[in-house]
N, C-alpha and C positions, 0 to 999 in steps of 0.2 A: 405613437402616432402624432402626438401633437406636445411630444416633449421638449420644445423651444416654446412652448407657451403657458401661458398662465389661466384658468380663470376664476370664476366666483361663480357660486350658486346657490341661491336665494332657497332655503323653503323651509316651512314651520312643524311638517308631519315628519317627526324622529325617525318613523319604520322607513317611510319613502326614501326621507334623508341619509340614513345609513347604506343603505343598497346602492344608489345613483353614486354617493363617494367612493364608496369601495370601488365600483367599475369602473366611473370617467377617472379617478386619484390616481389612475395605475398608468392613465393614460396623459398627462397630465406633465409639466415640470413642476407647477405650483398651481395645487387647487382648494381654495377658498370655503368655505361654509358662515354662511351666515342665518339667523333663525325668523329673521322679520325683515320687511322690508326698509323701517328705519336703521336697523341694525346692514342692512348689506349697503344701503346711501352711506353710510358716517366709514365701511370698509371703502367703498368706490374712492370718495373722497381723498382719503389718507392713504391710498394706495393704484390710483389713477392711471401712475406711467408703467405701472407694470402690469395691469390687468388687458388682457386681448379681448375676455368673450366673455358673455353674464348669460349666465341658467336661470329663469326664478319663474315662481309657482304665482300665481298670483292673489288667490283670497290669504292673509298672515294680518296677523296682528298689529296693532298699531301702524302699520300704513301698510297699506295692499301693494300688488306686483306693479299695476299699471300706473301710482303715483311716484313708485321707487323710479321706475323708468322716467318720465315723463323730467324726473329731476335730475336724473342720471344725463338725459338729451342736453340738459344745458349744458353740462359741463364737457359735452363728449356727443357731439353728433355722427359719429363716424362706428363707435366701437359697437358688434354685435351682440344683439337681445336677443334670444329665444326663451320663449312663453310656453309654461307647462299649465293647463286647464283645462279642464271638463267643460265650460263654455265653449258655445258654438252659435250663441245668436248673434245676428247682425248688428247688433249696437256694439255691443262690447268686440266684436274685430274692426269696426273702422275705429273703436276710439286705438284697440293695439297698432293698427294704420298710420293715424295722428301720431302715436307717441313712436314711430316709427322702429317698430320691431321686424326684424327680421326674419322669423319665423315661428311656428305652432308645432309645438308636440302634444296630441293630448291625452287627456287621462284615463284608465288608467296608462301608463308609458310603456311603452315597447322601449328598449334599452336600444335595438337595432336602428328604430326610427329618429332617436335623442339622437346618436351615433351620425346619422346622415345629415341630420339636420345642424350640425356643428360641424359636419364638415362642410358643406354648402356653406354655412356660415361665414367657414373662416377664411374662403377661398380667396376672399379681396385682401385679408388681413397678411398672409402668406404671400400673397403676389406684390404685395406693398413690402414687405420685410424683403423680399428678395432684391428687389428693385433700389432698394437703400442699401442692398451691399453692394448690388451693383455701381453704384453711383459712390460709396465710399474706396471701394477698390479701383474703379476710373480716378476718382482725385490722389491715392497714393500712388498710383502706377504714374500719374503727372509731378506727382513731387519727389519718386523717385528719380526720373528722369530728368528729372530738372537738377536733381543733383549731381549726377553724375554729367550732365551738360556741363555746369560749373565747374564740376571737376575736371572734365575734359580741356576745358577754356584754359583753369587756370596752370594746369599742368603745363599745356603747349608754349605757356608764358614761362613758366618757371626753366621747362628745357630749351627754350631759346635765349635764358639769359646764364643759366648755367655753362650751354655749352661752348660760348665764343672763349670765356678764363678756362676752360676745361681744354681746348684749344692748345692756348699758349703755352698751360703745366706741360704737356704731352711733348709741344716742341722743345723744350725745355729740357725737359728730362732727356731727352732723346740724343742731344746736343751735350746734355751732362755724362750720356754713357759714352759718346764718341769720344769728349776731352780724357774721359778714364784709363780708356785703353791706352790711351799717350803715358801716361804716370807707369810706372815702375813697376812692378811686383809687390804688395807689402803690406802690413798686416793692417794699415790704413787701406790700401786697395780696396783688399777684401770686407774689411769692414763696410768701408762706403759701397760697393758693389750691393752687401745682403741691403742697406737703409734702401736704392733704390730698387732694387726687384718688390722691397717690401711696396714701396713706394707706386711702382708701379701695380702692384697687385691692387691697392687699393682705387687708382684711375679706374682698371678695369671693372671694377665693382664699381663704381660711380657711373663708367658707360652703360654697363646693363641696365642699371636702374633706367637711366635717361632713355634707353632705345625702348625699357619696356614703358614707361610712359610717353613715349611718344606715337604708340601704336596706341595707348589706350584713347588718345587724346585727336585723334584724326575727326576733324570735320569733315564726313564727306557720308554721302550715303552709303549703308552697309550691304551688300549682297550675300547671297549664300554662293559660298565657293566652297572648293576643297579644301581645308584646311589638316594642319597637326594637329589632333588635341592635346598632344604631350607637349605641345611647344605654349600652347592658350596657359596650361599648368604649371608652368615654368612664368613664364608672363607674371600670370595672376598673382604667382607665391614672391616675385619680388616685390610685387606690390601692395604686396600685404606683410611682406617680412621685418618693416618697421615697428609692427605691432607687436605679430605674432614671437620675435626672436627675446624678446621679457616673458613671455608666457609659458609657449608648450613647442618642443619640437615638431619638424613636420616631418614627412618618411612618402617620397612619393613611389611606390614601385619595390620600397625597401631599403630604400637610399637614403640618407638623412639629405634633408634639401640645405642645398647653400647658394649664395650669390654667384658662385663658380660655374653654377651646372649650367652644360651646354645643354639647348634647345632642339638640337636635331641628336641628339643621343639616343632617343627610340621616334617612331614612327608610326602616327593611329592617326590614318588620315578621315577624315568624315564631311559632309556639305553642312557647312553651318554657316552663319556671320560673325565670324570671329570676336570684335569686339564685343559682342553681344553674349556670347557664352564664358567670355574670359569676368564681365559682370558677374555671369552666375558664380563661377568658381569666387571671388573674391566676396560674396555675399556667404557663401558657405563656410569658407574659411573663417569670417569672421566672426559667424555667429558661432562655430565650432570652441573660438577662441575666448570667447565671450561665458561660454561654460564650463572650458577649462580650469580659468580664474578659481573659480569655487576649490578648485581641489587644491590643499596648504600648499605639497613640494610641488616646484619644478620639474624636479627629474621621477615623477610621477604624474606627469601628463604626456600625452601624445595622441596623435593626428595622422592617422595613415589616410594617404591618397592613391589608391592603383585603378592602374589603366589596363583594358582588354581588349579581344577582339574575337569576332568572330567573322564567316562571310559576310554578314549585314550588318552588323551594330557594332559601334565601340560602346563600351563598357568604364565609367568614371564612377568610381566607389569611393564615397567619403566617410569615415570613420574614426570617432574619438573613444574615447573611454571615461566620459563625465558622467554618465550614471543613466543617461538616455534619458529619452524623449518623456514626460510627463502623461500618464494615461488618460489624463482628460483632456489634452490637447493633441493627442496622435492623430486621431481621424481629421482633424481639420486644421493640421498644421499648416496648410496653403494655402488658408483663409487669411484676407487680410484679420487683423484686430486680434487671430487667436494665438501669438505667439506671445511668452511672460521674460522678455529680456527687459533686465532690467537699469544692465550698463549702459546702453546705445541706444541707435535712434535705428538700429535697421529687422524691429522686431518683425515690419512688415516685410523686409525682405526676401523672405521666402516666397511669399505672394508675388512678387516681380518675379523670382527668380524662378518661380512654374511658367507664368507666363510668360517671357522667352524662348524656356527649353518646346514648351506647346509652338511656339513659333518656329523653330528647327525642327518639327515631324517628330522632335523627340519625346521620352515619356521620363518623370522624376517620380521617386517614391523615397518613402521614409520609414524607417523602424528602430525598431532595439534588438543590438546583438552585442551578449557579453559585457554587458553593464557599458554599452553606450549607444549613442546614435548611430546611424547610417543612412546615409542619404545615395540613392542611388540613380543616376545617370544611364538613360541608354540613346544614342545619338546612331541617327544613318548612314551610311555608307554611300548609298546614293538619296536623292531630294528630287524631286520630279513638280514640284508646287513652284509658281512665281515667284521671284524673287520680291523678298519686303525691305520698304525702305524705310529707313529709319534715320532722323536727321538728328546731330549732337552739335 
């Protein structure tokens, strides 16, 4: 019930004290005991940023419930008190007033009523904790974007100075196959003929990259249109292929991926914002990659990517075989902050990368199958919601 939190609970009678830990302890992430009220001040103290809520009885030894609080205020006006006592005259509740407590359970204790009264309690403490992820996950989803702006920026710069000398080689070569065919027959011919094919094989790998970053790298607002998802995946894996091709192979469909593979070779069309979803794949890809490392060989990793369809949804299944998702961080793997990469800086990514897919009417899920992850993708076929703009 309240295992994201912590608290302390003050009281001196062993029998009471024994019964109240065993119940709220179970309920509990971290729950405290202390046996006097000087003794639960010197725990407050030394342990401040982690306590949420204070239990305490108030008549105990060596300093009572109501002086422990009143010392506690100084240090902590915000965090919740509930007061267990058999008191019910009017002096003693406005002085628990004064010392600003938040509620009365009293004696002997109904466990049901403790129970409510910490939940009342904790309801501001909970809506404050919510509210600071919210406000942590607004600043990474801006610093992710912000990175990928700069990336976008500096690519468009990079493919506009690559391409003018990428230009001339092309004319170049081009003019060097013409002169060829002039020359003779001969074992030089043919030699120089495979140097250029080779030659040119490699332009062509140089174009692809350039055209796929130049689609990554477009300033302009994104629409949801029809797009290939099997073209976004091709996209994304060139642009991740500098990485990934020292790591682990990739297999999209079943295919070993290379710089070669054409983009319109299969056909999963869906309404997305393209730029926008080709992010998500290259965020997946790379934390994929990112856990591959761990395993020694090579040619003992691998990264399947397959594509599907039905009449409504395409289907993009990512899957490695690094040992899967960690079980303390599965349920909240698209929380920002809960992801343990340790290589990169894109452990929040998955967190950007829900929220995208949520931006495409789409839905991402995550598991363990076969000793690895899976991440899986389901995108629409039709999109019937406004178009969102999104500016790089």
């Amino acid at each position: 019930m309240f295992d994201k939190f912590t608290a302390l609970y003050v009281e001196d009678e062993e029998q009471i004290k024994n019964i109240v830990s065993t119940v709220l302890g179970a309920m509990f992430k971290n729950f405290y005991v202390a046996s006097n009220g000087q003794e639960g001040l010197d725990f407050f103290r030394n342990h401040q940023d982690e306590i949420n809520i204070i239990i305490t009885d108030i008549n105990m030894p060596l300093m009572n419930g109501l002086e422990m609080c009143q010392k506690i205020r100084e240090l902590d006006i915000n965090i919740p008190i509930i007061i267990t006592t058999a008191h019910n005259d009017k002096d003693f509740l406005h002085k628990a007033i004064d010392v600003g407590v938040s509620s009365f359970v009293v004696k002997p204790m109904d466990i049901e009523k403790l129970v409510e009264a910490i939940n009342k309690s904790m309801e501001p403490v909970i809506l404050q904790q919510k509210l600071e992820e919210e406000i942590r996950q607004h600043h990474e989803e801006r610093v992710m974007t912000a990175k990928f702006s700069a990336i976008g920026q500096l690519s468009a710069g990079i493919t506009h100075e690559i391409n003018t000398p990428l230009t001339y080689i092309k004319a170049s070569f081009e003019m060097m196959e013409y002169a060829l065919e002039d020359i003779s027959d001969s074992k030089l011919k043919q030699n120089m003929q495979k140097d250029i094919d080779r030659i040119n094989d490699g332009i062509l790998r140089i174009e692809n990259i350039i055209g796929s970053m130049k689609e990554m790298s477009q300033q302009s607002k994104m629409e949801n249109e029809e797009c290939n998802i099997y073209s976004t995946l091709i996209t994304a894996s060139i642009l991740a292929y500098n990485k990934a091709k020292h790591i682990s192979k990739t297999y999209i469909n079943g295919s070993e991926f290379n710089l070669d593979m054409s983009k319109e070779d299969n056909n999963y069309t869906a309404i997305i914002q393209k730029q926008r979803v080709e992010q998500v794949w290259i965020i997946i890809i790379n934390n994929a990659m990112d856990e591959l490392m761990k395993i020694p060989e090579f040619n003992d990793r691998r990264l399947d990517i397959n594509i599907s369809e039905d009449e409504d949804n395409v289907y993009v299944i990512f899957k490695d075989n690094a040992g899967g998702i960690k079980p303390e961080i599965i349920e909240d793997i698209f929380e920002p902050f809960k992801g343990t990469k340790e290589s990169s800086g894109m452990g929040v990514g998955l967190s950007i990368a829900k929220n995208i897919i949520d931006q495409q009417n789409g839905t991402i899920e995550a598991y363990n199958e076969d000793n690895g992850a899976v991440f899986k993708i389901t995108l629409k076929k039709s999109f019937d919601d406004k178009n969102i703009d999104v500016e790089f």
